[in-house]
Residue, then its C-alpha position, 0 to 999 in steps of 0.5 A: x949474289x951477282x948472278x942473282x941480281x943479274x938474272x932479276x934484271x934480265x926477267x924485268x927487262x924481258x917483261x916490257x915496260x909497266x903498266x900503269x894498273x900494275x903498279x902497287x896502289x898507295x891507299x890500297x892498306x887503309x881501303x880494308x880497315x874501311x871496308x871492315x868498318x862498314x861491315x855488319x859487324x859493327x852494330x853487333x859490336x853496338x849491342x855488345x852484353x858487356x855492361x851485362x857481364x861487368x854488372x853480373x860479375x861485379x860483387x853486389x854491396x853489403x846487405x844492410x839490415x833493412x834487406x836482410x830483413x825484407x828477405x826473410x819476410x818474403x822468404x817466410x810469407x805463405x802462399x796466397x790463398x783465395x779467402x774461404x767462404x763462410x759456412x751457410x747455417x739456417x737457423x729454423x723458428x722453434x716450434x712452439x707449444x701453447x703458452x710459449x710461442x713469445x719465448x720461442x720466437x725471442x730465444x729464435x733471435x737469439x740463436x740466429x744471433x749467436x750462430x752469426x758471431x761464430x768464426x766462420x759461419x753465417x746464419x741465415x734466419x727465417x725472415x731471410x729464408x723467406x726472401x730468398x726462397x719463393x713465395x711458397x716459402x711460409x707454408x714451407x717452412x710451416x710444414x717443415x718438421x720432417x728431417x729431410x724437409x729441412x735438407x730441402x729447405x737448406x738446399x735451396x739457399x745454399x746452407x750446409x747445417x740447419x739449426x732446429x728445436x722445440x720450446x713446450x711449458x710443462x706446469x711453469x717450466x720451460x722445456x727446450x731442444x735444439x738440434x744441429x744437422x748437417x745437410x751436406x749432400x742433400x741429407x740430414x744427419x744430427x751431429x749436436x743436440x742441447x736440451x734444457x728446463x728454465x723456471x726462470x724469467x723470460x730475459x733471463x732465458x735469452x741469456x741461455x742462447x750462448x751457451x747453447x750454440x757453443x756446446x751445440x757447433x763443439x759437442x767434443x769440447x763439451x767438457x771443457x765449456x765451464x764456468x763459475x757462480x758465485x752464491x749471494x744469500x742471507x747468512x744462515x741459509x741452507x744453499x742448495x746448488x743443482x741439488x746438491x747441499x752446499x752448507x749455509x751461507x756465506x760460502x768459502x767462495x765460487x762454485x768451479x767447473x760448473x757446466x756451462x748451461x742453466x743451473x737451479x740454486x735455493x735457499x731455505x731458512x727458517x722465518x723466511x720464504x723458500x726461494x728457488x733462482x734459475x742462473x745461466x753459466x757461460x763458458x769462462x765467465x764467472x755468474x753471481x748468483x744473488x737471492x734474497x730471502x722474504x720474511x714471512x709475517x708472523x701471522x702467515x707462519x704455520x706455528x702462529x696458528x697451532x700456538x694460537x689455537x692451543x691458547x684458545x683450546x686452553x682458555x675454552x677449558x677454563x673458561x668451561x670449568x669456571x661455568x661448571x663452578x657456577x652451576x654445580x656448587x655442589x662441587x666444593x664437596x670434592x675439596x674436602x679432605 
């Protein structure tokens, strides 16, 4: 230990007096931790993520009701979808034959009518049809009979079926088709037709534009388009329904099942009137259906005249008798025993 401190002595003696430089600077220690304050560091240490990651990892609160709720509802909700574009029907005038061309023109705006308020459709009537066609549009439509005119019609105003019929009165009835076409693709194809006869009043036949439309635009549901009718009629008359007897009135109760559609019941009974009424049955609803019966006076009833001539025939006998009576006395002879 000795020679060990001696030879430190000796190598600080041996290396001359020290330097002020030399000398161990008293602030150098705090100078580093400065240095390192002041280094880019720092700003990084600024925009740490730890907020972030306390926020990740602490557990979010019970969810209430509310939120559960609101997360079902968003996780059910479908996909949104732009809104389908209604389907385009032109709705042609029917063609009309002589003594119907009022009735053809009324039933016309009827169907328009009721194509409108069919679930995704939109009718296009004539009247529109002209204003949004040329000028050359009347003559046109005029001429329009032919299947493949009216796939050209619809095509000019963006209409994809086209409704047409005819209206012609054969001997008091009403003859009526309407066809439905689909002229997707610029030809027509029929995919519906609906015929019916009507005796009845001209406001009645309005009434037969729904049924029409609803069996025309779902011919494979046509079977499930019915109705019922209930038959009011005079007590003892013979009811008779599309032909068919159905006893004397009153009924038991409505007719069922009944097609919707125009439908003939008559009533006959003795003293009285014949009478036939056309009704029109729509889809789900029940028609009453009430006739009544005139009574015919006694002088216009068939069996007043052959009784009154039988009377008359008897007293001309007698009255013959009597004169040969008169003139042939003679006669009494025959009353002899």
């Amino acid at each position: 230990m000795r020679r060990s401190a001696a030879c430190f002595a000796l190598a600080v003696a041996l290396s001359g007096p020290a330097r002020a430089d030399d000398a161990p600077d008293p602030v150098a220690p705090p100078a580093a931790p400065q240095a390192v304050a002041a280094s880019p560091p720092a700003p990084t240490t600024a925009a740490a993520p730890a907020p972030t990651t306390v926020t990740t990892a602490t557990a979010p609160p019970p969810p209430t009701a509310t939120t559960a709720a609101l997360t079902v509802t968003a996780a059910e909700a479908p996909p949104a979808t732009t809104a389908t574009a209604p389907m385009v029907v032109a709705v042609l005038d029917l063609k009309a034959g002589e003594g119907a061309t009022a009735q053809a023109q009324a039933l016309t705006t009827m169907l328009t009518a009721e194509v409108a308020a069919l679930p995704g459709k939109r009718a296009i009537s004539r009247n529109e049809l002209k204003a949004l066609m040329s000028h050359q549009a009347d003559s046109q439509l005029a001429g329009c009979a032919e299947v493949q005119c009216m796939a050209d019609v619809a095509q000019l105003v963006n209409a994809t079926m086209v409704v047409s019929g005819t209206m012609q009165r054969l001997q008091g009835t009403l003859a009526l088709g309407v066809t439905l076409f689909d002229v997707a693709g610029g030809e027509a194809r029929v995919v519906g037709r609906q015929e019916a006869a009507w005796r009845g009043s001209d406001q009645d036949l309005l009434l037969l534009a729904r049924p029409l439309v609803q069996r025309l635009f779902d011919p494979d549901n046509a079977g499930t388009h019915k109705g019922r009718v209930e038959l009011i009629a005079p007590a003892g008359a013979q009811v008779v329904f599309d032909g068919k007897d159905h006893g004397l009135a009153p009924l038991a109760g409505p007719l069922t099942d009944v097609a919707s559609g125009a439908h003939r019941f008559s009533l006959r009974k003795d003293g009285f009137a014949p009478l036939d009424l056309d009704v029109v049955v729509a889809r789900g609803e029940t028609t009453i259906a009430r006739g009544e019966l005139r009574e015919i006076p006694l002088t216009d009833q068939p069996w007043f005249w052959w009784t009154a001539g039988g009377v008359v025939l008897v007293a001309a006998g007698a009255g013959a008798l009597a004169v040969l009576s008169l003139e042939q006395p003679t006669t009494v002879v025959v009353g002899k025993p």
